[in-house]
N, C-alpha and C positions, 0 to 999 in steps of 0.2 A: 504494500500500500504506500502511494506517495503521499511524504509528510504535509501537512496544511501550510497553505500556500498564505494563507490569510494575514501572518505577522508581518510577513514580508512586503505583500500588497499595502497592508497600514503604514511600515516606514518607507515605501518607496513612491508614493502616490503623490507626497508634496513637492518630490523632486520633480517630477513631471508634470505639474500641473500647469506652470506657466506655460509651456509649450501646447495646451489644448490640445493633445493626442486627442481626445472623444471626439476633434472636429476634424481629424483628418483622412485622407479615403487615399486608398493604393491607387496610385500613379501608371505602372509600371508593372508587369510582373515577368522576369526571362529564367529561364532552366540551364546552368548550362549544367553539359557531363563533362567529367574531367576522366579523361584517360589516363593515371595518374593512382599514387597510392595517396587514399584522401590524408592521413595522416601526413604526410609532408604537403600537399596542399591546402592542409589548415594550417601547417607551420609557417610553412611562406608567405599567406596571406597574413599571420601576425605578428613576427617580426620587423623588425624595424629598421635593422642594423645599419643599413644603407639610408634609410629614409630623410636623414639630412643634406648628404649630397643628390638624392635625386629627386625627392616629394617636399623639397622645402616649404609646400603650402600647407601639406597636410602635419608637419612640426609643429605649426600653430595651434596645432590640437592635443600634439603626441609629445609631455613633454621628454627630452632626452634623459633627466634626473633622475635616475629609479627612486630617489625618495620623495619624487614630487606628489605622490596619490598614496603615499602612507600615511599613517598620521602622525607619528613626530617630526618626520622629515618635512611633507608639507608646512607644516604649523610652527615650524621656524624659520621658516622661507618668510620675512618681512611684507612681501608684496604680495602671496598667497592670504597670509593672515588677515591680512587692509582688505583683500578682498571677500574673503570669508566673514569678516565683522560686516562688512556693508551688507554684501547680502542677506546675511542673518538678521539683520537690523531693518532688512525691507519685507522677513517673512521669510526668504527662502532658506532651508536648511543646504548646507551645503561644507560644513564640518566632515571630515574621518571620521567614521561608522565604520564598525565592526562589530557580526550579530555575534550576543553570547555565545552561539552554539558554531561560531567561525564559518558558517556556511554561505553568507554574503558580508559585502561592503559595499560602502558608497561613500560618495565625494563628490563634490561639484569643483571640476579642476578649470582653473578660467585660462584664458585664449591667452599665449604667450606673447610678449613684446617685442618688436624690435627683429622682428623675422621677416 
């Protein structure tokens, strides 16, 4: 039996609710097949390692810090913390979350500078 979805849905709903998901509708939907062992085609699609010199648009999203989306690393990051108080301070959660039972996190990681 899968575990109840429901604590989860409670801590993860504020984070997305500025973005109005209930008012959005699929765009787009493609299949592809990968001829390929999907296990290293999930690896390659998430890695990064290159992603500065070649997707420098998408670094704006992906920071290169592995401590930027933990939560001590984050939250001594000066310009993370400025921006975590602001949003926090307009309603939206967006603190390092970590569930008791370690089985999700969340973070609201804001858009890099200067890229």
């Amino acid at each position: 039996m899968a575990p109840d979805f429901e604590p989860i849905r409670k801590h993860i709903e504020p984070y997305f609710l500025p973005h109005k998901l209930h008012q959005t509708k699929v765009a787009f939907v493609s299949t592809v097949i990968e001829q390929a062992n999907w296990k290293l085609v999930w690896e390659n699609n998430r890695e990064c390692y290159h992603c500065a010199a070649n997707h420098p648009e998408l670094i704006r999203t992906f920071p290169e810090d592995p401590t930027a989306t933990d939560g001590e690393g984050a939250a001594s990051n000066p310009k993370t913390a400025a921006k975590w108080a602001h949003w926090e301070s307009i309603g939206l959660p967006s603190r390092f979350h970590l569930a008791p039972n370690s089985q999700y996190r969340t973070v609201r990681t804001p858009l890099l500078e200067g890229r």
